[in-house]
C-alpha positions as CSV (number, residue, x, y, z in Angstrom):
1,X,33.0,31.0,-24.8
2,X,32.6,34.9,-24.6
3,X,35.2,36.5,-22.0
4,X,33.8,38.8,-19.4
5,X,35.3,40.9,-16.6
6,X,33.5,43.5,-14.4
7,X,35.0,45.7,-12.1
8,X,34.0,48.2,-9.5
9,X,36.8,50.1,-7.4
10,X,37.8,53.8,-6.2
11,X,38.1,56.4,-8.9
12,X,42.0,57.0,-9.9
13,X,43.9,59.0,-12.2
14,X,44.4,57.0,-15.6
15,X,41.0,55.0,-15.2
16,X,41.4,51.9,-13.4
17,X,38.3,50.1,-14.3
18,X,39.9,50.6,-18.1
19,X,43.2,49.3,-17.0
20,X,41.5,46.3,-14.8
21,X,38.9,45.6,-17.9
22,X,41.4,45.8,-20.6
23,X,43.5,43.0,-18.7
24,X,40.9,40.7,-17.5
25,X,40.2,40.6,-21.6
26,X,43.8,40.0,-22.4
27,X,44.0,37.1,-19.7
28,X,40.6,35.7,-21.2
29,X,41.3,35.5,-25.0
30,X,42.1,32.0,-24.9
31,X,38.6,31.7,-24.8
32,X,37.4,32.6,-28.0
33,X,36.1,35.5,-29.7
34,X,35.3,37.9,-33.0
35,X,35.0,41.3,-31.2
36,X,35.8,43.5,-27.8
37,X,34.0,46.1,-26.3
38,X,33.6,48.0,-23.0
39,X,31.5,50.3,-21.0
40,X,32.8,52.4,-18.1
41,X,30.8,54.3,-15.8
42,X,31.8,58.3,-15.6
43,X,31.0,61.8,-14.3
44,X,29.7,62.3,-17.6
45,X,27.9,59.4,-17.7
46,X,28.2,55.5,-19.4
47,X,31.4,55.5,-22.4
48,X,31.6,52.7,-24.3
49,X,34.1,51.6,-27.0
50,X,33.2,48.3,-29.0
51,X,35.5,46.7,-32.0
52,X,35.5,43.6,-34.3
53,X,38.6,41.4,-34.4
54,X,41.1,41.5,-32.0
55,X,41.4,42.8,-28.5
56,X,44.1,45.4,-30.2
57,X,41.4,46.8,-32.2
58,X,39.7,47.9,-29.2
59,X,42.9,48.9,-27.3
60,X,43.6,51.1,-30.7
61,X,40.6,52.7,-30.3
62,X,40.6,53.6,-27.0
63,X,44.3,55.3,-27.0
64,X,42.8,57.3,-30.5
65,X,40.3,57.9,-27.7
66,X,40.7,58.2,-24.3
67,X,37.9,57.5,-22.2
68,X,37.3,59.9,-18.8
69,X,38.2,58.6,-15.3
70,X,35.6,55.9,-14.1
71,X,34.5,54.4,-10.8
72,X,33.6,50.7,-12.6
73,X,33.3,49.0,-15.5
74,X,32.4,45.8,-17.7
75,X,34.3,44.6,-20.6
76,X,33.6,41.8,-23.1
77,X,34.9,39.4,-26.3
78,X,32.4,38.1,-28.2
79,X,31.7,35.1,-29.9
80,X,28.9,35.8,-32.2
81,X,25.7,33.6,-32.3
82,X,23.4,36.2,-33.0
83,X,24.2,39.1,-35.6
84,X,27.5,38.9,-37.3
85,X,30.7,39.6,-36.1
86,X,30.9,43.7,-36.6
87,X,31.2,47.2,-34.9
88,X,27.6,47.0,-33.9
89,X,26.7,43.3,-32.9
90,X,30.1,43.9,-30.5
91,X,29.1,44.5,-26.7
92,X,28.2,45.9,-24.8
93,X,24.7,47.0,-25.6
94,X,22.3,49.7,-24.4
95,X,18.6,50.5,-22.8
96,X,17.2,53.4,-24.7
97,X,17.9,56.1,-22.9
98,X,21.7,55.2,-23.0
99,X,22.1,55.1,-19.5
100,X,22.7,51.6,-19.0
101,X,24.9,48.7,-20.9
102,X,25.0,45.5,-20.4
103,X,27.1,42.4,-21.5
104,X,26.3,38.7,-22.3
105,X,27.6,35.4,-22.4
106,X,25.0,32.4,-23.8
107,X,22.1,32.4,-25.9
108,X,18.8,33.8,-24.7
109,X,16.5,31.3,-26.5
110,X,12.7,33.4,-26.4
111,X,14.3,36.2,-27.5
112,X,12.4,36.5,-30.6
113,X,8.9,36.9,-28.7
114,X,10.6,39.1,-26.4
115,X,11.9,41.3,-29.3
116,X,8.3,41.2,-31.2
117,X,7.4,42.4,-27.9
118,X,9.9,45.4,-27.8
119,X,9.1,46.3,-31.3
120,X,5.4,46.4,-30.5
121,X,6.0,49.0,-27.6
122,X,8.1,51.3,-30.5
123,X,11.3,50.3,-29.7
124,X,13.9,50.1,-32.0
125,X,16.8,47.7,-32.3
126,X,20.1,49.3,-33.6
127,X,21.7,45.5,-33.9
128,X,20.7,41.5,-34.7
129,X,21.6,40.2,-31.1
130,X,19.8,38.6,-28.6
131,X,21.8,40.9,-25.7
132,X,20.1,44.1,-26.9
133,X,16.8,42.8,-26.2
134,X,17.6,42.2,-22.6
135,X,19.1,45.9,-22.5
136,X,15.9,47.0,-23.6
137,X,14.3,45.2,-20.8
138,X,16.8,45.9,-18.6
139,X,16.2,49.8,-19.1
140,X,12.7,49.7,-18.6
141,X,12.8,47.4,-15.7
142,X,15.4,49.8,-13.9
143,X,12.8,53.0,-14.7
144,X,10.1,51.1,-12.8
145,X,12.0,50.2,-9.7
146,X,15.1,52.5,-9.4
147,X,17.5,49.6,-8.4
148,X,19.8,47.8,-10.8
149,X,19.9,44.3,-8.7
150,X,16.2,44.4,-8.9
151,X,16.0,44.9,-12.6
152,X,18.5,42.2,-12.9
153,X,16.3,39.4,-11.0
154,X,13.1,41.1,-13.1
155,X,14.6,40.3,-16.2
156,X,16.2,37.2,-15.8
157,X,13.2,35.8,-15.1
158,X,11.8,36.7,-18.4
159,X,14.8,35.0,-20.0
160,X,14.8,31.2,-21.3
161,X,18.2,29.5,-21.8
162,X,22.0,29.9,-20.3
163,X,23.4,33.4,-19.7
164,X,25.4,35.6,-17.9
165,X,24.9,39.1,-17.7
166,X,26.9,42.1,-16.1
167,X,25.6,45.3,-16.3
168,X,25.8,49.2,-15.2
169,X,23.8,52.2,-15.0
170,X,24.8,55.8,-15.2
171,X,23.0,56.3,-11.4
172,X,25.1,53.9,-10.0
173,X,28.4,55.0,-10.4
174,X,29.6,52.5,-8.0
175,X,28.0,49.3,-8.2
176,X,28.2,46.6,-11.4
177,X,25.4,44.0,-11.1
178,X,25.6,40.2,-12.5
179,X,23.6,37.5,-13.0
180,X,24.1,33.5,-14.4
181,X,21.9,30.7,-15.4
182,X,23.9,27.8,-17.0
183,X,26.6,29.8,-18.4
184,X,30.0,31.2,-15.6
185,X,30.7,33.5,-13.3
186,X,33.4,34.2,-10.3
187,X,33.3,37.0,-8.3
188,X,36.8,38.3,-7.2
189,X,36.9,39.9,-3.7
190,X,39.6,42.8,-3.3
191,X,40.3,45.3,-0.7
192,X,38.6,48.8,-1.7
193,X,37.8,47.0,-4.7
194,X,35.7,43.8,-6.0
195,X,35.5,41.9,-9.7
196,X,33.5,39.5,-11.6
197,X,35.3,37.5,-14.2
198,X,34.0,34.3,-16.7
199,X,36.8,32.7,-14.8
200,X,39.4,34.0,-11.9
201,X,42.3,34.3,-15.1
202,X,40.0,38.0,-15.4
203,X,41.0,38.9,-12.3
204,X,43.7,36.8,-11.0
205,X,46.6,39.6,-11.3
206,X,44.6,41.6,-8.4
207,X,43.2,39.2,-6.0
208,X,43.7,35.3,-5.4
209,X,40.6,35.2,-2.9
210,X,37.2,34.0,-5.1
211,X,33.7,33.6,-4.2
212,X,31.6,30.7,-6.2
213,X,28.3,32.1,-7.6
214,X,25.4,29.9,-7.8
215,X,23.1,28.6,-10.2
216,X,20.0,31.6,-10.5
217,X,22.2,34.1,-8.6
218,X,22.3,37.8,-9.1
219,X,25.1,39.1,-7.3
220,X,25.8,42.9,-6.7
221,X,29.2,44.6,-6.2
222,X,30.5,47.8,-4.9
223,X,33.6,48.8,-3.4
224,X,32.8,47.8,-0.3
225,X,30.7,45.1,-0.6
226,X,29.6,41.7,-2.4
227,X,25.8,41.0,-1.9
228,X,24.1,38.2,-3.3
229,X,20.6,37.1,-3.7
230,X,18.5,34.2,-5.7
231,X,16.0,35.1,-8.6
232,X,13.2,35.2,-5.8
233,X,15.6,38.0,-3.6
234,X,16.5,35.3,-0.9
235,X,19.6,36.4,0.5
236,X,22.9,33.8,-0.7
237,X,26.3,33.1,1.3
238,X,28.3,31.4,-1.6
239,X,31.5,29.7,-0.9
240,X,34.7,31.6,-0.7
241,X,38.0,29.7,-2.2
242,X,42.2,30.5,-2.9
243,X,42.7,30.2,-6.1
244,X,46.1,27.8,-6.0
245,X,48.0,29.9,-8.9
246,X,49.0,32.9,-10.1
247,X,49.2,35.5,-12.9
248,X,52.7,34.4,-13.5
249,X,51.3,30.9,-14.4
250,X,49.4,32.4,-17.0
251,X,51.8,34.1,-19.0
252,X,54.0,32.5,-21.6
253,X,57.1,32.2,-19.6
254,X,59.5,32.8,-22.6
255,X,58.0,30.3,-24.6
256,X,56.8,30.8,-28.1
257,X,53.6,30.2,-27.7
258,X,51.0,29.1,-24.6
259,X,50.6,25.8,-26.4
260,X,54.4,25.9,-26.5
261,X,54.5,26.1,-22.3
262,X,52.0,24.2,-22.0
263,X,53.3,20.9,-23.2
264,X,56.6,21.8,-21.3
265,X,54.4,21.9,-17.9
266,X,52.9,19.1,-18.5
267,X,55.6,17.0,-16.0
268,X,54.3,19.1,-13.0
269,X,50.9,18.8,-14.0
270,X,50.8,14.9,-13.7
271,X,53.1,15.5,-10.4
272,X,51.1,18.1,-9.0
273,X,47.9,16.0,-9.8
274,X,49.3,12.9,-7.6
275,X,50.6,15.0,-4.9
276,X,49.2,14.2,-1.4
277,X,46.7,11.1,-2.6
278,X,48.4,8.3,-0.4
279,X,48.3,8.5,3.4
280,X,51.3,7.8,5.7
281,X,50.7,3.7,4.6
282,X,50.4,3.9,1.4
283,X,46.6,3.8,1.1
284,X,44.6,6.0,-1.4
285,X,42.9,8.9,0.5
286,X,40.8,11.1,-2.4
287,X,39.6,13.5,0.5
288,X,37.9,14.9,-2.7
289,X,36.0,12.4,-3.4
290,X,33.1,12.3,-0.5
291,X,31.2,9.6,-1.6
292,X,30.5,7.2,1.2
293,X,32.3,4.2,0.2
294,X,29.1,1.6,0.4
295,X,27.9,3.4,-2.5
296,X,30.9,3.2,-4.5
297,X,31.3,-0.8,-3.4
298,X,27.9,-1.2,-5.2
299,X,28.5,0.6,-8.1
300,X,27.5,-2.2,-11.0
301,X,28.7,0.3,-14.4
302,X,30.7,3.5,-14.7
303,X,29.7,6.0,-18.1
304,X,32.3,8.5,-18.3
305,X,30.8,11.8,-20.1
306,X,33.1,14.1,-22.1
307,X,33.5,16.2,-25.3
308,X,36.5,16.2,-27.5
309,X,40.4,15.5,-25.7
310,X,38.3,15.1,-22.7
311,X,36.7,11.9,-24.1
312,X,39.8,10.9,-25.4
313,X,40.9,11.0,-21.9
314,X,37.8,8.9,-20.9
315,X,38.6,6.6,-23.7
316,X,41.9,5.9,-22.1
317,X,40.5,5.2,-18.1
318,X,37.9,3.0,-19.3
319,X,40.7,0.5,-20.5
320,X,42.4,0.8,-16.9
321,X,39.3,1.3,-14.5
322,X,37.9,-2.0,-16.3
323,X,41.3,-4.0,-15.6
324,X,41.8,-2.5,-12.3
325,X,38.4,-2.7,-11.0
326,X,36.4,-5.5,-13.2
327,X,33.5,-3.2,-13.6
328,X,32.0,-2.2,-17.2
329,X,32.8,1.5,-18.5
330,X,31.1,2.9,-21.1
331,X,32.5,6.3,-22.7
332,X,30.0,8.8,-24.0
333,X,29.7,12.2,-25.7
334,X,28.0,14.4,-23.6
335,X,26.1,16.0,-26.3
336,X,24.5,12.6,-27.2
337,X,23.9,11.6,-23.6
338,X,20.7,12.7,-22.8
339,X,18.9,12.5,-25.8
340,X,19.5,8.4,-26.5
341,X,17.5,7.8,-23.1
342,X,20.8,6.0,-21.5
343,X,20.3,3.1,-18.8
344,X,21.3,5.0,-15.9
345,X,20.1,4.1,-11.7
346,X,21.7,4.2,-8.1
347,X,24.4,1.5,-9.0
348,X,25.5,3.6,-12.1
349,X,29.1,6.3,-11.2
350,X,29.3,8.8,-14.0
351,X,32.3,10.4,-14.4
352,X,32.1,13.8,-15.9
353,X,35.7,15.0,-17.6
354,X,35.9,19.1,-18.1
355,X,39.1,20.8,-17.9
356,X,36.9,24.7,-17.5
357,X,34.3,22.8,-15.2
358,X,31.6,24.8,-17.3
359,X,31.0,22.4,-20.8
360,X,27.5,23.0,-21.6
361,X,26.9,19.8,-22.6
362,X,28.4,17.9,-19.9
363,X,26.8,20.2,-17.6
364,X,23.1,19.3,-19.1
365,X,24.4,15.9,-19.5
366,X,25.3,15.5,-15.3
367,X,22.0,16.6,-14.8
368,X,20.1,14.1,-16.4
369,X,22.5,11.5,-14.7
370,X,22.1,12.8,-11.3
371,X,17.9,13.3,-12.3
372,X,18.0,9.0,-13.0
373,X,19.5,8.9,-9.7
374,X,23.1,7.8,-10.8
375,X,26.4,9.0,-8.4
376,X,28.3,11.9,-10.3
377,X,31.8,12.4,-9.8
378,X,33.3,15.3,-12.0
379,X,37.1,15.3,-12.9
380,X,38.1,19.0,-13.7
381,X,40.7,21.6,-13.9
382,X,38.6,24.9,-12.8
383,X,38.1,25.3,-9.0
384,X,34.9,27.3,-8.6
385,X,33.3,26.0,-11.8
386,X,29.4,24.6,-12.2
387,X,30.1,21.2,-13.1
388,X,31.8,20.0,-9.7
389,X,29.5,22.2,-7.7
390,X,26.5,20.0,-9.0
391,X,28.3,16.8,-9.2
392,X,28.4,14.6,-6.1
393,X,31.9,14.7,-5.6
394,X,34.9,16.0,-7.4
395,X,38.6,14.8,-8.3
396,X,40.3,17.9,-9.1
397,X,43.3,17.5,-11.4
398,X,45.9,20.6,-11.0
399,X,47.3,21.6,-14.6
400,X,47.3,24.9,-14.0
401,X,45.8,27.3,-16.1
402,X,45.4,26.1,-19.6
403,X,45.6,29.2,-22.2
404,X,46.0,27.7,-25.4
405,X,42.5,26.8,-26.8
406,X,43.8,23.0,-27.9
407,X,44.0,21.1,-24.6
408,X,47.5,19.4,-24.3
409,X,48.9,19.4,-20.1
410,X,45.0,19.2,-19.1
411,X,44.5,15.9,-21.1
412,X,47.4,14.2,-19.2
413,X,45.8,15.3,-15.9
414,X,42.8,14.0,-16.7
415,X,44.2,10.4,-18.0
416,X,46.1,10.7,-14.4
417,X,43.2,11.3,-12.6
418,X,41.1,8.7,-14.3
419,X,44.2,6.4,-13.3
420,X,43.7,7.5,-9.4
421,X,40.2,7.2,-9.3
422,X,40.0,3.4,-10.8
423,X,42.8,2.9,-8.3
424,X,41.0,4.0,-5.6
425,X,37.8,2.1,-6.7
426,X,40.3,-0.7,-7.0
427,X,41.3,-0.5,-3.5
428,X,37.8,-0.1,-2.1
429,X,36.3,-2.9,-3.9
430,X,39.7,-5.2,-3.4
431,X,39.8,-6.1,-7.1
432,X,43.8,-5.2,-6.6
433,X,45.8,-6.1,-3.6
434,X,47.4,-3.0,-1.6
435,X,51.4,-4.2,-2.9
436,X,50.1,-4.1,-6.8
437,X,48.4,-1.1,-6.4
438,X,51.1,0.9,-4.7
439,X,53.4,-0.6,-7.6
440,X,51.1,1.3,-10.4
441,X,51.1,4.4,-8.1
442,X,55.2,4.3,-8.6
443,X,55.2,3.7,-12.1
444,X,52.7,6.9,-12.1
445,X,55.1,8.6,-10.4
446,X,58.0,8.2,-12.9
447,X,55.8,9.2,-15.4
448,X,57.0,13.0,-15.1
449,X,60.7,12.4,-15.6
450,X,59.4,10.3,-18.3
451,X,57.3,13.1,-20.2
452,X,60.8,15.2,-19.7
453,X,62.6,13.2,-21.6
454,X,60.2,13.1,-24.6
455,X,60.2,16.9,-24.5
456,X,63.7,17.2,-24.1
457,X,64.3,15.0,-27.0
458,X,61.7,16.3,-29.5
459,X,63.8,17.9,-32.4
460,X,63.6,14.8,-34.3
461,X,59.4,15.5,-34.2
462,X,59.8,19.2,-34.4
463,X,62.1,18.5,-38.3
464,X,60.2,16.2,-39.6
465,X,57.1,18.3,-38.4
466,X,58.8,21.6,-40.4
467,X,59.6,19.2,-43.6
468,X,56.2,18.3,-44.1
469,X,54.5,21.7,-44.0
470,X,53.0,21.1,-47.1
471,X,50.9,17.7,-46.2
472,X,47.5,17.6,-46.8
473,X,46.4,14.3,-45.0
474,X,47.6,12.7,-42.3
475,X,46.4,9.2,-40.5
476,X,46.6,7.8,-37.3
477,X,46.8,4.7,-36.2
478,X,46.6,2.8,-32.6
479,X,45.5,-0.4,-30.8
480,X,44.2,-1.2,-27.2
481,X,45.6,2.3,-25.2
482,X,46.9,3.3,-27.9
483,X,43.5,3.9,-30.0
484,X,42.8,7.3,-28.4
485,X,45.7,8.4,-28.9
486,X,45.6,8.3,-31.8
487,X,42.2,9.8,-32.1
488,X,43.8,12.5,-29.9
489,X,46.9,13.1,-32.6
490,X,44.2,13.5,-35.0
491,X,42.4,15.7,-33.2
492,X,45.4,18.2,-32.0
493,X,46.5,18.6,-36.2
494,X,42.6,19.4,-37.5
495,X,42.4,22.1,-34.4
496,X,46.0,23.7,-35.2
497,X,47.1,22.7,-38.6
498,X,43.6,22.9,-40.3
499,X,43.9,20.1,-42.9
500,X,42.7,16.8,-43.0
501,X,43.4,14.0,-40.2
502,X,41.9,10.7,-39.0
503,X,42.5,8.7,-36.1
504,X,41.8,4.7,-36.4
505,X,41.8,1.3,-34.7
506,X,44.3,-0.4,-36.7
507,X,42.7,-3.3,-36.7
508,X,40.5,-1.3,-39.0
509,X,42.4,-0.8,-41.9
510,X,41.4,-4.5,-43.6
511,X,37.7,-3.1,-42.7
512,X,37.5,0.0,-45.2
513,X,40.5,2.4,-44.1
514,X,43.5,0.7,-45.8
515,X,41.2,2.4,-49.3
516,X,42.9,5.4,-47.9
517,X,46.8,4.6,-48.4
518,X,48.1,5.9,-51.3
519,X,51.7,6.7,-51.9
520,X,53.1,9.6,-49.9
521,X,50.0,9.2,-47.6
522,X,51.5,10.3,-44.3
523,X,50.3,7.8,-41.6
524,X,51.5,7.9,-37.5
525,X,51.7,4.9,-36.2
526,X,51.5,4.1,-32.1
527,X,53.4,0.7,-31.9
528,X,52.6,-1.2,-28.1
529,X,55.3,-2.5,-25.8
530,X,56.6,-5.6,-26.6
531,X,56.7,-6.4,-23.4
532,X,54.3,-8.1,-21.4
533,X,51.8,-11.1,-21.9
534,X,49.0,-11.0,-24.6
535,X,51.4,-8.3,-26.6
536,X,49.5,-6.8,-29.7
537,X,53.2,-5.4,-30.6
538,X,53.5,-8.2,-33.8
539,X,49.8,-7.0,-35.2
540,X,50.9,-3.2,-34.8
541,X,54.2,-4.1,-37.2
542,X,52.0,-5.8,-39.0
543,X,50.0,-2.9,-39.8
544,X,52.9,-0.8,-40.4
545,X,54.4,-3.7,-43.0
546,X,50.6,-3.2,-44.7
547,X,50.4,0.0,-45.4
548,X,54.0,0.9,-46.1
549,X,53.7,-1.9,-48.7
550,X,51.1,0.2,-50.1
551,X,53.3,3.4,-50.4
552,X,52.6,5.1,-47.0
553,X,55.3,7.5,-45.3
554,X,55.2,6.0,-42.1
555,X,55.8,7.8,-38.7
556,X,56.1,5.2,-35.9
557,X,55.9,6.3,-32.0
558,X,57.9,2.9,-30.5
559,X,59.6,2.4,-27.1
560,X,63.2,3.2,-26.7
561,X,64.7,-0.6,-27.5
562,X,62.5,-1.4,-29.9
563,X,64.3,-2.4,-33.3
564,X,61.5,-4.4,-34.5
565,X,59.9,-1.6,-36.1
566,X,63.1,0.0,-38.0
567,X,62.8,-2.2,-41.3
568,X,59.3,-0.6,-41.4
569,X,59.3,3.4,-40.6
570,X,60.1,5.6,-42.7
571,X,60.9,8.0,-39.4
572,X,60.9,6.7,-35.6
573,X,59.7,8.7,-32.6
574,X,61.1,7.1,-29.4
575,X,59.5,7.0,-26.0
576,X,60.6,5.9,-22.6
577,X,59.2,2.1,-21.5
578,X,56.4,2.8,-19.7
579,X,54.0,-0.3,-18.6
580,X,51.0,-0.6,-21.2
581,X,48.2,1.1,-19.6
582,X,50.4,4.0,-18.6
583,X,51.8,4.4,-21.9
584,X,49.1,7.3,-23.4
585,X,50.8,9.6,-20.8
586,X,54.2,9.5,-22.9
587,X,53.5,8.2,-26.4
588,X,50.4,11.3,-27.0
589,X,53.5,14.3,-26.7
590,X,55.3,13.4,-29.5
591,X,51.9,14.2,-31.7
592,X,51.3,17.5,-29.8
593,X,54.5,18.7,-30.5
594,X,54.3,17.6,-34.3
595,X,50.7,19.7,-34.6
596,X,51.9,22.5,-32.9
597,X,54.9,22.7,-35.3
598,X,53.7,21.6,-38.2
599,X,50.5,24.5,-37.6
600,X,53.9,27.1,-37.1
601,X,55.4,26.4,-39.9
602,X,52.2,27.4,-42.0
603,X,52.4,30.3,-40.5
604,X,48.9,29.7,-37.9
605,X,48.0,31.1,-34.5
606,X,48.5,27.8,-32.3
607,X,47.1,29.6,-28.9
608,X,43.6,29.8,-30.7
609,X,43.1,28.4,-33.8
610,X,39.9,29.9,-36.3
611,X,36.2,28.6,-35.0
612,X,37.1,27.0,-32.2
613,X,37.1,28.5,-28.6
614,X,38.5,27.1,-25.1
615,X,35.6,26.0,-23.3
616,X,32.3,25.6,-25.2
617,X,29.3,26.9,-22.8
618,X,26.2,26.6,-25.1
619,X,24.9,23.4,-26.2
């Protein structure tokens, strides 16, 4: 959740560590947060500035006062677990003396003994956080050894539970010193110059080259240098990677909003996450996926893990992987996983969905899979990130950057690399013949132009979404495919909009849900192609005929041609014929761009909504 950037580079006039810290934040807020603060190392010594709210509160305060030239610094947004969000729970904290700060993402879990312990020896705790305790320790850890990476693998194995800390001491005027255990960090490697971000978007507008760091890492950098060690002082080479984009692709391009470019990019992202799969023949080659294929012939059940869109996307491949392929998929939330004691052995693929790579709870839940002895095979966004580093193999989708904290262009990468990886199972295990699977793989590839034209066409969506900024309640319904996404809509209008929505089966509503259609009651409705054999298009009007009957407004997402549903919507939403399985990929814009409007109508921040922050690192 919490942002955090670290710097360490030449002193110049105007303080670049500020200027480098200050911007890292700005590129991280998507993230999530309730406060800012930063620490700079200075001939004078450590200055700090520290503000709840807004990154401007802190940028305020530092123009009322300017802080002194520095050699390096660490900056932080909060997202408060411990203490409340104020002045004095912000980071970064201090050891005793003053002389050193340090920031934190996570939760340190025994920090209660360890504070007892603190109070015991007479010290005393200025705020209610769990970081402050380990600044204490930090302090006293540096006064018995004189080195700040030593202090840093002292301490952090004192500390139970996921964290990553950056920290700098007045003595070291050129070095910032990091750590991680189950929580991110990316080291950013410059020339004269070297940074540590939560991801590469806090350093991204200075360097594209990245170095992965470990699990149980400390990692120490200086100007000149990027040294690494485990907890136990064994010296680490990490991989080094090119990050693929730019700062450009994280800026808002013009558009309203991030959410706003978002959706628009979402053509290239299901492009870009097709391009260069196929070989000269036409044969599926993920060169990600380096899993020997023997063990993927074998594979008896696939469990796809995920939280939130990401399971919707899951949601979505198990009803393609299981036609494709004739193998059962399960879909479960990661946070439940581990602790229902899941049937999991050597003939069992997971399939872990992440766009940041770093979701806590998938993370623990890929561990207990991998600890049963199942294959893992992670589908994420974020190159350098935990979960595909401790996976077995990886199938990288390529969005982009995704800014705005509700997932919109990452959700249709994921779908479209669900849909490659049960074609490429397909294909292995010969449940599809090579002509029928490089038929789906064109119809995937029309599917940008197709998302195009549903942007380009969206007014209709965007008015209606304006007229009803006053709704209070709106349903969703779906069958087969369709399900998820309407679980999805649902989904995008409680993050954004902030009033009530529910997504359904809709052959539900005779079970308990139709109790819910009164007159006015708003209700979307994602009608199936006609087309094709065992059609659930008549139940779907059916559905609509039921609950408009009842006095619903019904909103009805239909394929361009279909005049079956006119006599029964109240507003239609057409989409471009897509072939059944496919269809998520268009029919699930039309509902982000309603909640995105309908949420800026009221007046809301769409880019990041109240409680909620862009990737979720405790459990």
């Amino acid at each position: 959740m919490c942002g955090i950037v670290g710097y360490v580079g030449g002193q110049q006039p105007g303080g670049r560590p500020l200027e480098v810290v200050l911007g890292g934040l700005a590129r991280l807020e998507y993230r999530g947060y309730d406060s800012a603060g930063v620490a700079l190392v200075t001939p004078h010594g450590l200055a700090t500035a520290k503000k709840a709210g807004k990154l401007v509160n802190l940028t305020d305060e530092v123009a009322a006062h300017p802080m002194a030239p520095s050699t390096a610094g660490i900056g932080h947004t909060r997202w408060a677990t411990h203490g409340a969000p104020n002045d004095v729970n912000a980071h970064p904290h201090l050891s005793a003396d003053g002389r050193l700060a340090v920031i934190h993402n996570g939760i340190v879990e025994n920090f209660a003994t360890l504070r007892a312990g603190l109070a015991a020896a007479g010290v005393t705790m200025l705020s209610e956080t769990d970081t402050e305790v380990v600044a204490h320790l930090l302090g006293a850890a540096y006064d018995d050894c004189g080195n700040l990476t030593e202090a840093m693998r002292t301490v952090a194995r004192r500390l139970h539970g996921t964290f990553t800390l950056l920290a700098v001491h007045a003595d070291a005027p050129d070095t910032v010193v990091g750590t991680r255990h189950d929580s991110p960090l990316v080291v950013g490697l410059g020339v004269g110059e070297n940074f540590l971000g939560s991801d590469v978007a806090a350093f991204i507008a200075h360097t594209r080259e990245a170095m992965e760091l470990g699990q149980d890492q400390v990692v120490t950098i200086t100007p000149g240098s990027v040294d690494v060690v485990d907890f136990d002082g064994n010296v680490v080479t990490p991989r080094t990677f090119t990050v693929d984009w730019d700062a450009a692709a994280a800026e808002k391009g013009g558009y309203a909003s991030f959410m706003d470019k978002e959706i628009h990019d979402q053509p290239h992202a299901v492009a870009d996450t097709l391009l260069g799969r196929t070989d000269p023949s036409g044969r599926l080659i993920l060169d990600e996926v380096r899993v020997d294929e023997a063990v993927l012939r074998q594979i008896d059940k696939i469990i796809v893990i995920a939280c939130g869109t990401a399971a919707y996307a899951g949601q979505v491949a198990k009803y393609a992987i299981e036609h494709w392929c004739r193998i059962p998929v399960e879909v479960e939330l990661a946070h439940e996983f581990r602790y229902r004691d899941p049937v999991v052995n050597s003939k069992t693929l997971v399939v872990a969905v992440s766009q940041s790579g770093e979701t806590m709870d998938t993370l623990m839940a890929v561990r207990h899979a991998r600890e049963q002895g199942a294959t893992v095979l992670a589908i994420v966004n974020t190159h350098g990130s935990t979960i595909p580093r401790e996976s077995d193999a990886v199938l990288y989708t390529h969005a982009g950057p995704e800014v705005a904290v509700a997932s919109t262009k990452a959700f249709l990468a994921q779908i479209t690399a669900a849909y490659l990886l049960g074609l490429y199972l397909a294909q292995l295990r010969g449940t599809k013949f090579p002509d029928e699977i490089a038929e789906i793989l064109e119809d995937l590839r029309e599917i940008p132009d197709k998302v195009q034209a549903v942007i380009d066409g969206a007014e209709h969506v965007r008015q209606v979404a304006r007229s009803m900024v006053d709704v209070t309640s709106v349903l969703f319904l779906g069958r087969h495919v369709g399900f998820p996404v309407a679980m999805e809509g649902a989904l995008k209008l409680k993050e954004l909009a902030y009033i009530h929505a529910e997504g359904f089966a809709a052959g539900e509503l005779k079970h308990g849900p139709i109790a819910l259609i009164e007159e006015g009651q708003a209700a979307f409705v994602i009608v199936p192609s006609p087309r094709g054999r065992d059609s659930l298009h008549s139940k779907v009007i059916s559905n609509i005929q039921e609950i408009r009957a009842r006095g619903a407004r019904t909103l009805v997402i239909a394929e361009e041609g279909d005049t079956d549903v006119l006599p029964f919507a109240d507003e239609v939403f057409f989409v471009p014929q897509t072939p059944v399985l496919l269809a998520p990929l268009v029919s699930v814009v039309p509902l982000q761009i309603f909640a995105m409007e309908l949420a800026t109508a009221k007046g809301l921040d769409v880019d990041q909504p109240r409680n909620l922050a862009k990737s979720v690192t405790v459990e």
